[in-house]
C-alpha positions as CSV (number, residue, x, y, z in Angstrom):
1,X,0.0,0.0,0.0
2,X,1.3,3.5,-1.1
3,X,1.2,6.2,1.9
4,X,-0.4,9.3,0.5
5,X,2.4,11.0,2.8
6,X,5.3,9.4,0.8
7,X,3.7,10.8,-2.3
8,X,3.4,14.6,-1.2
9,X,7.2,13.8,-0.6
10,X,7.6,12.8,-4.0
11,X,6.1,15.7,-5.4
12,X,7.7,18.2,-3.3
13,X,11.3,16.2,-4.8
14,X,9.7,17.0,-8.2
15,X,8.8,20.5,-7.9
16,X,12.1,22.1,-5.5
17,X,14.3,19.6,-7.7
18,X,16.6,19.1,-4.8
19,X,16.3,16.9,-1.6
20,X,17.6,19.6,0.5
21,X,15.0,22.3,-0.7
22,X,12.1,19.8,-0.8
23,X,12.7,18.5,3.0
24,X,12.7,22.9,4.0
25,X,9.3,23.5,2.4
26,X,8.2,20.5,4.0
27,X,9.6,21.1,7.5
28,X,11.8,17.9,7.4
29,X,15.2,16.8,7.6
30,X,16.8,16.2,4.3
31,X,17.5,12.3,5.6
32,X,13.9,12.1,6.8
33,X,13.0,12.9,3.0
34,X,15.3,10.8,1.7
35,X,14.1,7.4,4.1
36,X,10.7,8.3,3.2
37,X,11.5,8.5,-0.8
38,X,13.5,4.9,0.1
39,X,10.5,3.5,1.5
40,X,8.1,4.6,-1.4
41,X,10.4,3.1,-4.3
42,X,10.3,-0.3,-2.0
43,X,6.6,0.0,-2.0
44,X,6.5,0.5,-5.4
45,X,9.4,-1.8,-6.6
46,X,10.9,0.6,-9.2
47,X,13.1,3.4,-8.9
48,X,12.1,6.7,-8.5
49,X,14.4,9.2,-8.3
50,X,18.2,10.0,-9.8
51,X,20.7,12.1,-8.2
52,X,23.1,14.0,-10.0
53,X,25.6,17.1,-9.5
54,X,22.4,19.1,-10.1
55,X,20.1,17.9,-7.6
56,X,17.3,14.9,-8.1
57,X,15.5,14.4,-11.2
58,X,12.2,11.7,-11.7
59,X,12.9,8.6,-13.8
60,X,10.2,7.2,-15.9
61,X,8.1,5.5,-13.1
62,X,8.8,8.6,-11.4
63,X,6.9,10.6,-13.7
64,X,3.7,7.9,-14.3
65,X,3.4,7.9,-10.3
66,X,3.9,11.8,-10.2
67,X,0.9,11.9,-12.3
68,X,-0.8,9.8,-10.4
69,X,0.5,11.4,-7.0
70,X,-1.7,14.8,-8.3
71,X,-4.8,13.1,-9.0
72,X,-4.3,11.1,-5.5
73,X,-3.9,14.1,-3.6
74,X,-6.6,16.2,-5.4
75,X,-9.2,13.3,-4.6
76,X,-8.0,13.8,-0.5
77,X,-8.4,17.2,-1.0
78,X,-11.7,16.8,-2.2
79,X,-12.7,14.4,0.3
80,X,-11.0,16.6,3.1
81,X,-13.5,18.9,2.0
82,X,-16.8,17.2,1.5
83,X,-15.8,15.9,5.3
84,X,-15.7,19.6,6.4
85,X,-18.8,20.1,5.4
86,X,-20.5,17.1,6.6
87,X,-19.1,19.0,9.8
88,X,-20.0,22.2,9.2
89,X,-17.0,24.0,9.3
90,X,-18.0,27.2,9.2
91,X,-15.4,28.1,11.6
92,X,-11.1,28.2,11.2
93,X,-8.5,29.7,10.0
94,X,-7.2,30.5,6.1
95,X,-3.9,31.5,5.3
96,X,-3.4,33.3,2.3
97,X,-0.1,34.6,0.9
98,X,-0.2,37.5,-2.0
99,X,1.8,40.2,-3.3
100,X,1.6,43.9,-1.0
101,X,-0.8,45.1,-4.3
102,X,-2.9,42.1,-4.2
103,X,-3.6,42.5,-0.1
104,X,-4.7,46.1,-0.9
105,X,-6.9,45.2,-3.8
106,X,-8.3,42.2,-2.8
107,X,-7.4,40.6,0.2
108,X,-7.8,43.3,2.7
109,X,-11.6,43.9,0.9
110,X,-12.2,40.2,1.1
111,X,-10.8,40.2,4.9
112,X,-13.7,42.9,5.6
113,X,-16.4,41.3,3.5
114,X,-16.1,37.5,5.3
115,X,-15.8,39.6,8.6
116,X,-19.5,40.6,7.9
117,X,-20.8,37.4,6.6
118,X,-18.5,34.9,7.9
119,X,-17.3,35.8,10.9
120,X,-16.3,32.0,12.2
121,X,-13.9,32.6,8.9
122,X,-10.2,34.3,10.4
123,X,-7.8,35.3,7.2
124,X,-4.1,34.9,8.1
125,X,-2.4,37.2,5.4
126,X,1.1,37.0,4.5
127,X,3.1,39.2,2.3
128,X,4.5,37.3,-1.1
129,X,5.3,37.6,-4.0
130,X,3.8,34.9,-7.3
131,X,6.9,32.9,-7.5
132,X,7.1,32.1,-4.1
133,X,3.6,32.0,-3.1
134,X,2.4,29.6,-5.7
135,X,4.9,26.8,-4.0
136,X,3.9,28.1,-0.6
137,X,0.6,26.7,-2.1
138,X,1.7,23.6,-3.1
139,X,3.7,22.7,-0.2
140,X,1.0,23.2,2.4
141,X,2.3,26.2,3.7
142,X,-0.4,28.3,2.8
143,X,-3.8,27.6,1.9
144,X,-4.7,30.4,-0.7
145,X,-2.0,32.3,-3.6
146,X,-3.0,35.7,-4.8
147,X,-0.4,35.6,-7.9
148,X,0.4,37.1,-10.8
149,X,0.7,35.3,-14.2
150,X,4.7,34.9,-15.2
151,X,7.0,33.2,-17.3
152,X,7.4,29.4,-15.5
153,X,3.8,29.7,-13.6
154,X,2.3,26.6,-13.3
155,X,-0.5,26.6,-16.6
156,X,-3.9,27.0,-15.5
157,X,-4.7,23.3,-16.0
158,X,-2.1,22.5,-13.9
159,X,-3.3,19.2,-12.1
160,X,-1.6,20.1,-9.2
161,X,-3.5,24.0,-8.8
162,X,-6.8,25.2,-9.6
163,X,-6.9,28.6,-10.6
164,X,-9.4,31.9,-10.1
165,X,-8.9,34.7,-12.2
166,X,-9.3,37.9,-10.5
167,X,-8.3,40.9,-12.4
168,X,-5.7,42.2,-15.2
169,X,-4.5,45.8,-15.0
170,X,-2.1,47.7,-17.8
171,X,1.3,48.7,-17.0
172,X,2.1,52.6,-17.3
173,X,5.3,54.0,-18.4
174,X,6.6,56.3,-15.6
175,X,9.3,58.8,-17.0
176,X,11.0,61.9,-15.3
177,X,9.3,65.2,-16.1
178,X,12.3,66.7,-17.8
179,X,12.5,63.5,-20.6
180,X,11.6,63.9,-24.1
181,X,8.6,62.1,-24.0
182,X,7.2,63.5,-21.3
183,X,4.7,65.6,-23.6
184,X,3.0,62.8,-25.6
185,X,0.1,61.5,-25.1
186,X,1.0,57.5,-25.2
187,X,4.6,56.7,-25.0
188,X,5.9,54.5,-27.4
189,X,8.0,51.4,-26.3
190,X,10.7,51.4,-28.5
191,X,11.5,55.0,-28.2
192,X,13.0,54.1,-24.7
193,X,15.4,51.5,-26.3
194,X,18.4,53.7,-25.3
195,X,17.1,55.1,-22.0
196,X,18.1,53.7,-18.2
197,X,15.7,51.5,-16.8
198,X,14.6,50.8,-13.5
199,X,12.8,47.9,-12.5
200,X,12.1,44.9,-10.3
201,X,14.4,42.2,-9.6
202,X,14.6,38.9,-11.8
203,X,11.9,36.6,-10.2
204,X,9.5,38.7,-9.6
205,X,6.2,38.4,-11.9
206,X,6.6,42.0,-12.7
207,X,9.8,41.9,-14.1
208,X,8.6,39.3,-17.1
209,X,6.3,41.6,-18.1
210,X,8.4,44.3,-18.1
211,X,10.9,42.3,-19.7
212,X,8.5,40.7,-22.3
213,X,7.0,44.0,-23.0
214,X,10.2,45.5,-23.8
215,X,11.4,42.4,-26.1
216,X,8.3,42.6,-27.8
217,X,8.9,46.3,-28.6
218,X,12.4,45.1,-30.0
219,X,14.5,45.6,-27.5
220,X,16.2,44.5,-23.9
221,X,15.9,46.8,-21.2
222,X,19.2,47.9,-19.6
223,X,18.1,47.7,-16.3
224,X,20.7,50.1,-14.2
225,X,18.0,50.0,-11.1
226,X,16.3,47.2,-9.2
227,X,14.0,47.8,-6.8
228,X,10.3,45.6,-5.7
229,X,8.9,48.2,-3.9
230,X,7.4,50.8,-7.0
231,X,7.1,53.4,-4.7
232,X,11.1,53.4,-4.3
233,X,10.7,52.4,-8.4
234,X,9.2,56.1,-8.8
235,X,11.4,57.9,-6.6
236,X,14.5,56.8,-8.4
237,X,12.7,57.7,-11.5
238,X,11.3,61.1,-10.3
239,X,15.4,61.4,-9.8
240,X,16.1,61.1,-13.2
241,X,17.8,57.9,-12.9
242,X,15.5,56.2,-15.4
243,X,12.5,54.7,-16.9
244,X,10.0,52.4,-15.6
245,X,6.7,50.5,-16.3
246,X,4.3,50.3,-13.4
247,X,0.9,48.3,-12.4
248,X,-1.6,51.1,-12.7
249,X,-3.1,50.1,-9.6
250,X,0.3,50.2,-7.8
251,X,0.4,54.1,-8.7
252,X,-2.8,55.0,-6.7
253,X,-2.7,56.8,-3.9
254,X,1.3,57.5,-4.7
255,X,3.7,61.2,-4.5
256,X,4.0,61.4,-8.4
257,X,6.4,64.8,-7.7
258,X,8.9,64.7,-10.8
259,X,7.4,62.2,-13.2
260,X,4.9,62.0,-15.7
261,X,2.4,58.8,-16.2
262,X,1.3,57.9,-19.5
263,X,-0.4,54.8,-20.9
264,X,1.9,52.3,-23.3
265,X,1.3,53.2,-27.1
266,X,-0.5,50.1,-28.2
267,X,-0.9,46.8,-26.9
268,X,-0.3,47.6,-23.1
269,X,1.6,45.6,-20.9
270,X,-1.0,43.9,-18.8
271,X,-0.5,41.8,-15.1
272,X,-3.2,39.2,-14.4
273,X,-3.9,38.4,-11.4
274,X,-5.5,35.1,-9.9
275,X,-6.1,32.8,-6.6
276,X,-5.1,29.6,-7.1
277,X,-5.6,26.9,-4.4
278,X,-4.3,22.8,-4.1
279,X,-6.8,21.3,-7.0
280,X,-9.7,19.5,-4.8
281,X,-9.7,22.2,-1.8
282,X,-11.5,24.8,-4.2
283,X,-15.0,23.7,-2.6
284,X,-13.7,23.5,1.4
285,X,-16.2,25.0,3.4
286,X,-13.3,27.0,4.8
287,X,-12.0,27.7,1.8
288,X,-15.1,28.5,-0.9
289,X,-16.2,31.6,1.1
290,X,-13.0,33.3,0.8
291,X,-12.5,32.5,-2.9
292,X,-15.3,34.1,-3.3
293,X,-14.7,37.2,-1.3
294,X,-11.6,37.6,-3.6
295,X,-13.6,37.7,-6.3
296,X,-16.4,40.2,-5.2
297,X,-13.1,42.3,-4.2
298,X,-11.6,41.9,-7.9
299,X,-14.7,43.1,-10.1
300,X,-15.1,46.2,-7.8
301,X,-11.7,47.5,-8.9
């Protein structure tokens, strides 16, 4: 008999690529993940894993009982679920991880709506961004992602995730008042081939679309600038120091003071923006009310 447990194991291997990284997300010891992945290809009688100077990889019965893994642990989700509400949980705790714009937008909205008509239903919010909340996800850590789409995102048919769009905003160029462009009604991309750029890091969502945006224009960005906080993004551009291309929403409420916001000439850069949740747990009693709170949140913006 395969232990459900040994499987999570397996797919934590699968997903963090190393032993070492898969037994931290889990909250293990890299030698307790490494009996339990011992145990599992005994149970199984094949192979599952390969190390090499780059960390683990699956072999091919790793892979057919990965696949089966995600549909195993969907069904337990579901049935975690339907259990939940046999009991009536109307009452507990949900944790839900999301990038500082996304707790503004959505969360902190959804936090107050469930407060009203939920109030057995206590949010946990924790500050994340995409890439690292959709594993957060995954790994049990959290029970809700508020994410943005990006380059390497698990699709939205991911067996693994279920997904909930929210909303999709445009990205604004942001340029210092004194630039050349700073007159025109929609800013072209290409016409800041040449110019400084200042951005967010590599690995956050924001920074594919910037970069994606720019390549589509024909050209890479030279980003002389990194920062993932925009408001320190606008500062550094209201220095002069650069260019930039900012979530509209992240602009709201902001000291604009030596730059000028226009809208992308064109096809804007746009950020979309979902929940995404273990595939099974989208009906949880727990669980259900919030998603839906995030999206009540999402269509008023």
């Amino acid at each position: 008999m395969i232990e459900a447990r040994r499987l999570h194991i397996l797919r934590a291997v699968a997903d963090h690529r190393t032993v070492t990284a898969a037994a931290a997300a889990l909250y293990l010891t890299p030698s307790a993940v490494s009996q339990q992945l011992t145990a599992l290809e005994q149970e199984t009688g094949h192979r599952l894993v390969e190390r090499g100077a780059r960390g683990v990889r699956l072999t091919a019965a790793g892979e057919i009982l990965l696949s089966h893994a995600n549909a195993v642990l969907a069904q337990l989700e579901r049935a975690e679920a339907e259990l939940a509400a046999y009991g009536a949980g109307a009452a507990g705790t949900v944790t839900v991880a999301s990038f500082a714009t996304g707790i503004t937008l959505v969360v902190a909205p959804a936090l107050a709506r469930l407060a009203e008509r939920a109030p057995g239903i206590r949010l946990h919010v924790q500050d994340a961004e995409g890439d690292a909340s959709l594993p957060m996800v995954l790994d049990r850590q959290v029970d809700i992602a508020v994410a943005v789409e990006y380059r390497g995102a698990p699709d939205p048919d991911d067996p693994r995730l279920a997904h909930v769009p929210l909303y999709a905003e445009p990205f604004d160029a942001v340029v210092p008042v004194a630039h050349r462009l700073a007159d025109v009604g929609e800013v072209p991309l290409a016409e800041l081939a040449k110019d400084s750029w200042i951005g967010p890091y590599p690995g956050n969502p924001c920074h594919d679309v910037v970069v994606l945006a720019c390549e589509h224009a024909g050209f890479q960005p030279r980003l002389e600038h990194s920062s993932d906080d925009f408001r320190a993004v606008v500062a550094l551009a209201s220095a002069g120091a650069g260019v930039a291309l900012v979530p509209r929403s992240a602009l709201r409420g902001m000291d604009l003071t030596g730059v000028v916001v226009r809208p992308v000439d064109g096809a804007a850069p746009t950020r979309r923006v979902f929940a995404a949740v273990r595939r099974g747990a989208e009906k949880h009693p727990l669980i259900r009310p919030v998603l839906d709170a995030l999206r009540e949140s999402a269509t008023a913006i």
